[in-house]
C-alpha positions in Angstrom: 22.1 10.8 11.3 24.3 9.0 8.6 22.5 11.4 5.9 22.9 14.3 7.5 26.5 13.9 8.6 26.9 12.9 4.4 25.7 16.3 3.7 28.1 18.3 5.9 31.0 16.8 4.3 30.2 16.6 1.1 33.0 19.2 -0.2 31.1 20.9 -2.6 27.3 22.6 -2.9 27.1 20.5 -6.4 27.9 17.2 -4.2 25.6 18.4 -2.0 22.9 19.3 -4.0 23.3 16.0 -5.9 23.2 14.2 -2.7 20.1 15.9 -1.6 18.2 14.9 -5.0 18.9 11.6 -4.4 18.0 10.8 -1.4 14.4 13.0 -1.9 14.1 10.8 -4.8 14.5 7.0 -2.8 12.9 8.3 -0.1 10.0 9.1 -2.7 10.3 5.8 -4.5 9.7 4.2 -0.9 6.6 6.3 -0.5 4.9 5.2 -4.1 6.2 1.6 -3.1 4.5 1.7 0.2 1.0 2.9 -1.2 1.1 0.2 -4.0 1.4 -2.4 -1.9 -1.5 -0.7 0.3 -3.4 -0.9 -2.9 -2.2 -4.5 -3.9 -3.5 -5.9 -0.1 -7.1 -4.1 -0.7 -7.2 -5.0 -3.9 -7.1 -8.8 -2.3 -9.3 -8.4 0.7 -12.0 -7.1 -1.8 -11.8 -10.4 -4.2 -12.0 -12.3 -1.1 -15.2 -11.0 -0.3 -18.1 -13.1 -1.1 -21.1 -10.9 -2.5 -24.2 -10.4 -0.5 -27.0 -12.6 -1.5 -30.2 -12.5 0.3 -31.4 -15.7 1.9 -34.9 -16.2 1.5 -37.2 -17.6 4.6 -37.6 -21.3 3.2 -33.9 -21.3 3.1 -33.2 -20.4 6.6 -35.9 -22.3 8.2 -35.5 -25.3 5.8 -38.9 -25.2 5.4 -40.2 -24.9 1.5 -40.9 -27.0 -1.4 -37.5 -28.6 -1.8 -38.3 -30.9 1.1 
């Protein structure tokens, strides 16, 4: 791995350390980005949703007073 072989030579633990943060910090940022969009697509499949409404039995059959 690219990272890892980073790590080794960095030349110093402070480099290292740094190095370390950063990348726990992207690969968090990834993470937070991934469940927002997660969010952003159920947020959309639930507007798309038409409500329930009950269809009464005049409606179905076509039978009622509107004929």
């Amino acid at each position: 791995m690219a990272t890892r072989r980073a790590y080794e030579t960095a030349s110093n633990a402070s480099t290292r350390k740094s190095m370390q943060s950063l990348h726990r910090t992207v690969f968090s940022n990834q993470q937070q980005r991934a469940r927002s969009d997660v969010r952003d697509v159920n947020k959309q499949r639930q507007q798309q949703q038409q409500p329930f409404t009950e269809t009464t039995e005049e409606e179905w059959t076509g039978r009622g007073s509107s004929q």
